[in-house]
C-alpha positions as CSV (number, residue, x, y, z in Angstrom):
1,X,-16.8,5.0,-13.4
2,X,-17.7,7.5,-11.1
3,X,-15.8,10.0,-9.4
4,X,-14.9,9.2,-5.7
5,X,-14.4,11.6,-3.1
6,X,-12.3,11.5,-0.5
7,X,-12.5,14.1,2.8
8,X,-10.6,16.5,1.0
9,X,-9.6,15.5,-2.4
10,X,-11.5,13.1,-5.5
11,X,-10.5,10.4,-6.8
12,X,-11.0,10.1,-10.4
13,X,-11.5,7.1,-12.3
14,X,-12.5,8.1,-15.8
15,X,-10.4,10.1,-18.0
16,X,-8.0,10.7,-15.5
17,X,-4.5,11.7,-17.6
18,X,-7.0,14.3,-18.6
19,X,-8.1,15.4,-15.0
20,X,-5.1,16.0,-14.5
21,X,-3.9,18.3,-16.9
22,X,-7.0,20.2,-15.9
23,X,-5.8,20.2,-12.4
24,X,-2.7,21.5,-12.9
25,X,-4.0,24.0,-15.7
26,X,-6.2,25.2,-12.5
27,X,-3.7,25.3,-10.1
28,X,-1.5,27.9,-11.1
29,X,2.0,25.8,-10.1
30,X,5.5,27.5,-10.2
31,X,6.7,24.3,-11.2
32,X,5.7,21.0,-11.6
33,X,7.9,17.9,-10.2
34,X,7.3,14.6,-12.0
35,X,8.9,11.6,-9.3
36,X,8.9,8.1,-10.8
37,X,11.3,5.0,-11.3
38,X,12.9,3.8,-14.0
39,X,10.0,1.0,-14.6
40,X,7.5,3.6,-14.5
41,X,9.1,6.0,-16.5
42,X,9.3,3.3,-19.1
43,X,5.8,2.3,-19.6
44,X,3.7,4.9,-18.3
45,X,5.3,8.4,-18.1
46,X,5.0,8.8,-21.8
47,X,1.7,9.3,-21.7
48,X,1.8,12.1,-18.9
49,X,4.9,13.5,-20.5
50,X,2.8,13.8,-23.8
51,X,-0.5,15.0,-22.1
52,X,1.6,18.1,-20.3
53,X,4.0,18.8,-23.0
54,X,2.2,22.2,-23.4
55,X,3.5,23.0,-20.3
56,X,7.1,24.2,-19.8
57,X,8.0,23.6,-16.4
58,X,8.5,20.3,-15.7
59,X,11.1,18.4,-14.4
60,X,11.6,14.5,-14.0
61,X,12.9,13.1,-10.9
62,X,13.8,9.2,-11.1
63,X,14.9,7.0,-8.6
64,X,15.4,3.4,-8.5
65,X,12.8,1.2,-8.6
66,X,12.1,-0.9,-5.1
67,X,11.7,-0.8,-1.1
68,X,15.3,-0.9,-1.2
69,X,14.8,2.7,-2.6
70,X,12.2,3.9,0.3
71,X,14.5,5.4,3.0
72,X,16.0,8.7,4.3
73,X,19.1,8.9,1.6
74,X,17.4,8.4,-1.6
75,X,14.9,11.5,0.1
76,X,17.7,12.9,0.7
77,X,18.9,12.8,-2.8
78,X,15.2,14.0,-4.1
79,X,15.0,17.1,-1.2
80,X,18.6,18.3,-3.1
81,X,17.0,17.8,-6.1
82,X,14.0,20.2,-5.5
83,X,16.3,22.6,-3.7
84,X,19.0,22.8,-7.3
85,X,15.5,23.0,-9.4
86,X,14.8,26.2,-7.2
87,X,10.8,24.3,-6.3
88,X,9.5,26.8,-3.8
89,X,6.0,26.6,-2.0
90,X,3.9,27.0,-5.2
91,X,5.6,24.0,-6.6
92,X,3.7,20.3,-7.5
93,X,4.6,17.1,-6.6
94,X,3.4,14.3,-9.0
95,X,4.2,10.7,-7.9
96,X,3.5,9.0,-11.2
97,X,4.2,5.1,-9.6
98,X,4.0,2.4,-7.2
99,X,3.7,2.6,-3.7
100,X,7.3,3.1,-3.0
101,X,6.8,6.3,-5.5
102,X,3.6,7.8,-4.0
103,X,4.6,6.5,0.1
104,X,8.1,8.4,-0.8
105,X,7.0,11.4,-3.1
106,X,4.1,12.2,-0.5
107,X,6.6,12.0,2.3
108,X,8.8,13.9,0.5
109,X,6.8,16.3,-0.6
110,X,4.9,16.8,3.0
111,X,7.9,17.9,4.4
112,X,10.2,20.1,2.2
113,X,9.5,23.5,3.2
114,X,6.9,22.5,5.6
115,X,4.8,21.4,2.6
116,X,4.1,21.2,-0.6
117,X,0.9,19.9,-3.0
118,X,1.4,16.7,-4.0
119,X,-1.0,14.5,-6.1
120,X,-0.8,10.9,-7.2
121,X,-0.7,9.2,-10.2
122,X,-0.5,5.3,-9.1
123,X,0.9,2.9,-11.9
124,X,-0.1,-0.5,-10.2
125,X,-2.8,-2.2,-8.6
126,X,-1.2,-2.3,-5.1
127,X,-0.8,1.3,-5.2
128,X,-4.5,2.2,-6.6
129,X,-5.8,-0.2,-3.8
130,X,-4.0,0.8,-1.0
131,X,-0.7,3.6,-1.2
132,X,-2.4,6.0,-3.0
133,X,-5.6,6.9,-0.7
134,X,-5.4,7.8,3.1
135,X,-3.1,10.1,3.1
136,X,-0.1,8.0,4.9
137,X,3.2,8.9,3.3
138,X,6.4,7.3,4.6
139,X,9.8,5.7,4.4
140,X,12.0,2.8,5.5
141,X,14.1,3.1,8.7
142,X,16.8,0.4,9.9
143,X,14.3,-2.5,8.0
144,X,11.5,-1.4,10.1
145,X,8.9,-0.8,7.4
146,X,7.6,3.4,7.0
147,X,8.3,3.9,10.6
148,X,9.3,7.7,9.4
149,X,6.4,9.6,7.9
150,X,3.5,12.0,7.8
151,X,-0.6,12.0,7.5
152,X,-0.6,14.0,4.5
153,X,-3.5,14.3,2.2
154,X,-2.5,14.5,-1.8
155,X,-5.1,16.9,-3.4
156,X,-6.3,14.8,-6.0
157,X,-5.6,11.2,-6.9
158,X,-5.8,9.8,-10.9
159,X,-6.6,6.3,-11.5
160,X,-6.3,5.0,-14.6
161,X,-6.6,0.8,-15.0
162,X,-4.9,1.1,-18.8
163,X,-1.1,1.3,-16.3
164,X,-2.2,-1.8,-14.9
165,X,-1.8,-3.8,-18.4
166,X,2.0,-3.0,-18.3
167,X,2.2,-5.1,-15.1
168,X,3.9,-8.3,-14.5
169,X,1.4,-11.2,-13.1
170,X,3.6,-10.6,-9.7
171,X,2.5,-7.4,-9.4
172,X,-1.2,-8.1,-10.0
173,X,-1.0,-11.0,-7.4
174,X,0.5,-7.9,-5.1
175,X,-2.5,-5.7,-5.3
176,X,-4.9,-8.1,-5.3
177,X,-3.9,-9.3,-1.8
178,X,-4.9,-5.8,-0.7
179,X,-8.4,-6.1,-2.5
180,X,-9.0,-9.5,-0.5
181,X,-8.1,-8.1,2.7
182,X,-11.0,-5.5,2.1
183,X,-13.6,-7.7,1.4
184,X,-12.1,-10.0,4.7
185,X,-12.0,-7.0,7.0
186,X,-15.6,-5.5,6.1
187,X,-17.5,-6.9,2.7
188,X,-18.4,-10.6,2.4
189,X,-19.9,-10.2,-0.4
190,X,-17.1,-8.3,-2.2
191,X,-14.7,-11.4,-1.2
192,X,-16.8,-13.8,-3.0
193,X,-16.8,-11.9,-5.7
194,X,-13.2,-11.2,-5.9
195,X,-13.0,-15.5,-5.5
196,X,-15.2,-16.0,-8.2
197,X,-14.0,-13.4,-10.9
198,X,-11.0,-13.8,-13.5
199,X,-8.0,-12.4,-11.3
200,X,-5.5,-12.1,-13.9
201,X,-6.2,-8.5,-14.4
202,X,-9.3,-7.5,-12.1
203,X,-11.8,-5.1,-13.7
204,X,-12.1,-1.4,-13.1
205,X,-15.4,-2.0,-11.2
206,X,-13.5,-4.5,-8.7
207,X,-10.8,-2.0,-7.7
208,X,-13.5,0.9,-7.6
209,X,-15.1,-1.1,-4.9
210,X,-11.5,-1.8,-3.3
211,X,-11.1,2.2,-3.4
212,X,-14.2,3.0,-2.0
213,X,-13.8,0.4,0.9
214,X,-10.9,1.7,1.8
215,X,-11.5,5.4,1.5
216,X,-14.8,4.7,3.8
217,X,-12.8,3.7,6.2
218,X,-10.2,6.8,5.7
219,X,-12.8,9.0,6.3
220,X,-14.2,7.9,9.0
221,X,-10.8,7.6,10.9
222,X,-7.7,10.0,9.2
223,X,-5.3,9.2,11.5
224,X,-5.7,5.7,12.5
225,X,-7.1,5.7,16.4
226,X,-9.8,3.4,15.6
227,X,-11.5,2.0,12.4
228,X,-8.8,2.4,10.7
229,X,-7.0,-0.3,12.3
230,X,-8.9,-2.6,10.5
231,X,-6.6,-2.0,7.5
232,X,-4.1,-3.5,8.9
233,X,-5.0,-7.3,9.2
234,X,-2.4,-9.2,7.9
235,X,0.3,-6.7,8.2
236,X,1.7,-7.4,11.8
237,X,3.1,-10.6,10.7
238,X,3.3,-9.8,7.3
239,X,5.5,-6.9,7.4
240,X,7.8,-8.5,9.6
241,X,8.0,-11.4,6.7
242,X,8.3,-9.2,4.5
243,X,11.4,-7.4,5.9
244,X,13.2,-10.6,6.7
245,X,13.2,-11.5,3.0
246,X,13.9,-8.1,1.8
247,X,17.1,-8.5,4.3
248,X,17.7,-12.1,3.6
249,X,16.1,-13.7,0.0
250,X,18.1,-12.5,-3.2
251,X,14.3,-12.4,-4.8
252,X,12.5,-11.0,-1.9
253,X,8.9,-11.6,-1.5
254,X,6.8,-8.8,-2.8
255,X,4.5,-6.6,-0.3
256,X,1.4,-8.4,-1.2
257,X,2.9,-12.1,-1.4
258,X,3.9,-11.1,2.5
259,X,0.8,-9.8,3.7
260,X,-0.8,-12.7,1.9
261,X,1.0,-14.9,4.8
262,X,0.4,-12.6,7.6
263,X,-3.5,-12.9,6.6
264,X,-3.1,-16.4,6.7
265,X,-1.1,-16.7,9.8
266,X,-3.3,-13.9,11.7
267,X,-6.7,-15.8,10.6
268,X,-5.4,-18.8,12.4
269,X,-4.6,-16.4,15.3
270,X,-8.6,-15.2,14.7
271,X,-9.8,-18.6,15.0
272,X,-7.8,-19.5,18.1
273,X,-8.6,-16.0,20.4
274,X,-11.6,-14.6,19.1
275,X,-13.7,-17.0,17.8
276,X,-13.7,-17.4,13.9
277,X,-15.3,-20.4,12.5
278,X,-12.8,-23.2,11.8
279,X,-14.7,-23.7,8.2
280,X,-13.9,-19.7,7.2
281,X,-10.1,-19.9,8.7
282,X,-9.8,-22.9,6.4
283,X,-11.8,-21.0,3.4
284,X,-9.2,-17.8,3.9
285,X,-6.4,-20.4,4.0
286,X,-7.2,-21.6,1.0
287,X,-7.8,-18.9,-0.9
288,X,-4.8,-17.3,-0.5
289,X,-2.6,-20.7,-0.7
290,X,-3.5,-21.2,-4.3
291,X,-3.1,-17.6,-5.3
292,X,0.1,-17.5,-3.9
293,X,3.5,-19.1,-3.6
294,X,4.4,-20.9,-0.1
295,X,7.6,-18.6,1.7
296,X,9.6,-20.9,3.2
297,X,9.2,-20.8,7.5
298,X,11.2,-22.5,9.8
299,X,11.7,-22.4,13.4
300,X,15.0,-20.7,13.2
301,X,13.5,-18.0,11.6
302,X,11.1,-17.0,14.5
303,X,13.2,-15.0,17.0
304,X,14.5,-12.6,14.1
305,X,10.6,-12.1,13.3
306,X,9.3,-11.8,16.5
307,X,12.2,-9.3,16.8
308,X,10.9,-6.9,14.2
309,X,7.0,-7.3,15.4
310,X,8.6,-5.7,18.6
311,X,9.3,-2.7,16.7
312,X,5.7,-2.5,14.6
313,X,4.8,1.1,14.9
314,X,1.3,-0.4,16.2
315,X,2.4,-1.8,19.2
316,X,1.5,-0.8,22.3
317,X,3.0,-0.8,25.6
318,X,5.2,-3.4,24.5
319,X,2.7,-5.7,23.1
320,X,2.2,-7.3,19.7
321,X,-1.1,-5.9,18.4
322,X,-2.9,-7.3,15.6
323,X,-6.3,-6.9,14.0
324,X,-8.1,-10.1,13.7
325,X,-11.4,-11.5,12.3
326,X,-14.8,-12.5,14.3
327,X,-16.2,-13.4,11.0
328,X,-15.5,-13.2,7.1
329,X,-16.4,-9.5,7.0
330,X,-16.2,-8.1,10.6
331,X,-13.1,-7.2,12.0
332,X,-11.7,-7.0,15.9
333,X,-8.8,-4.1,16.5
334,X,-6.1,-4.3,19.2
335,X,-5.8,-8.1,19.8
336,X,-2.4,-8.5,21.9
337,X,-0.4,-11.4,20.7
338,X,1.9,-13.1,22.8
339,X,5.5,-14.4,20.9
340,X,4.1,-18.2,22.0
341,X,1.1,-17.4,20.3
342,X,2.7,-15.9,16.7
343,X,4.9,-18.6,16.7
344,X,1.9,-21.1,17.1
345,X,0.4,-18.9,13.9
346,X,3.7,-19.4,11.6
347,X,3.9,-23.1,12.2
348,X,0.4,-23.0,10.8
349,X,1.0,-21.5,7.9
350,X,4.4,-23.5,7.4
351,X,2.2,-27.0,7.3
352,X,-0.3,-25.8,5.3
């Protein structure tokens, strides 16, 4: 599978444990800084641990696994960390994880001492598709979802699929909600094919494409004043979903399950302000309602969401912004969305 290459940094797909050894062989590191979790240093790490055991400067970081990890203290606790370990400027950062691990370990690692190289090693699908390219690092503030953080590049990201057969069918239904939003936001064709292809564990040549859509659209905006935007259909509502959970459910929903409702809810907002086709909002609608498991909405709950829309860190001027659809595969950025009108969206996906 071909090599991808980002603005500044590749991508590699094939033989990647290997790329990496033969990056940091290359780099001439002081030290090297392994951060994971505990799932990740279960089922993965070995293998990394095992492919740089010739090397004798490594140290593991672990934190819990979970959002409820990605905020200030537990950076805190990893900036400490470093300091003890004596990591000065020529020191690496590798985020061997999911997107809590490489949002946190780039943030992290962007910051202490005004910067250090990172790289990222992501362990499931959500972060291949999404965390791990673009260069946004960030962390949890006051339930108000990476509203602290940097636009950081990595220098080099290693993908390898084999990580993804340690994951729970969850976490595959989390990633792959990513992967549809790609195809919905700029690839018609790559959404049919995602609906018509065994999901359970989607092949190497469906998350290369997801990759390359989304580092296309990196490149061509780094620091998210246009283009970009597009990346963030379904995320207006669905963040805010997915903090009231994480605040309220004892299983909270998982990133993707979210944004799989804000997608849902924001395509009925596409159809209603800017024109998309009743017959694709109901296609997208159902779609995503047999992949994945109904969140319980009720009226009650709207104020408190509406309340942390408010504080989306792509607002502007007090408005609710989201990206919305003109089509399966074309995109519209910087839609305002009144409260009457998100409500209106919710109680749609509620009587689905």
């Amino acid at each position: 599978m071909q090599t991808i290459q980002s603005d500044s940094y590749p991508i590699f797909f094939e033989n990647s444990i290997q790329e990496l050894v033969n990056f940091v062989e290359r780099g001439n590191y002081s030290r090297l800084f392994i951060l994971t979790d505990e799932n990740t240093g279960e089922f993965c790490l070995p293998a990394i641990q095992t492919a740089l055991a010739h090397l004798d400067k490594t140290d593991i970081i672990e934190v819990n696994a979970g959002e409820e990890s990605k905020n200030l203290d537990f950076c805190m606790g990893i900036w400490k960390m470093l300091i003890d370990f004596g990591a000065d400027r020529k020191a690496l950062m590798i985020n061997v994880g999911g997107g809590v691990i490489t949002d946190m370990g780039g943030f992290v690692a962007s910051t202490y001492k005004r910067g250090i190289d990172f790289v990222q090693v992501p362990t499931t699908l959500l972060a291949q598709v999404d965390a791990s390219v673009g260069g946004k690092t960030g962390v949890d503030l006051d339930g108000v979802k990476n509203i602290i953080g940097t636009f950081t590049q990595p220098k080099a990201v290693f993908m390898d699929v084999e990580f993804l057969k340690t994951l729970p069918p969850r976490q595959i239904l989390s990633g792959l909600a990513e992967m549809l939003k790609h195809g919905l936001i700029v690839d018609r064709a790559y959404w049919d094919d995602l609906k018509n292809s065994d999901l359970s564990l989607p092949s190497v040549e469906l998350v290369h494409r997801s990759v390359e859509i989304k580092n296309e659209v990196v490149i061509e905006d780094p620091h998210e004043k246009g283009i970009r935007k597009a990346l963030n259909l379904g995320h207006t509502i669905g963040h805010a979903i997915e903090t009231y959970s994480l605040l309220n459910d004892d299983n909270p929903l998982t990133h993707g399950e979210a944004i799989a409702a804000g997608m849902v809810c924001e395509a009925y907002l596409s159809a209603q302000k800017i024109g998309l086709p009743n017959e694709e909002l109901r296609e997208i609608s159902s779609v995503f309602d047999k992949l994945y498991p109904r969140y319980t909405l009720n009226e009650a709950m709207f104020p408190a969401l509406l309340e942390i829309m408010q504080n989306d860190k792509k607002n502007e001027n007090g408005n609710i912004n989201c990206t919305l659809l003109t089509r399966i595969g074309q995109y519209s950025i910087d839609n305002v969305c009144t409260p009457d009108e998100i409500c209106d969206s919710l109680r749609y996906y509620a009587a689905l």
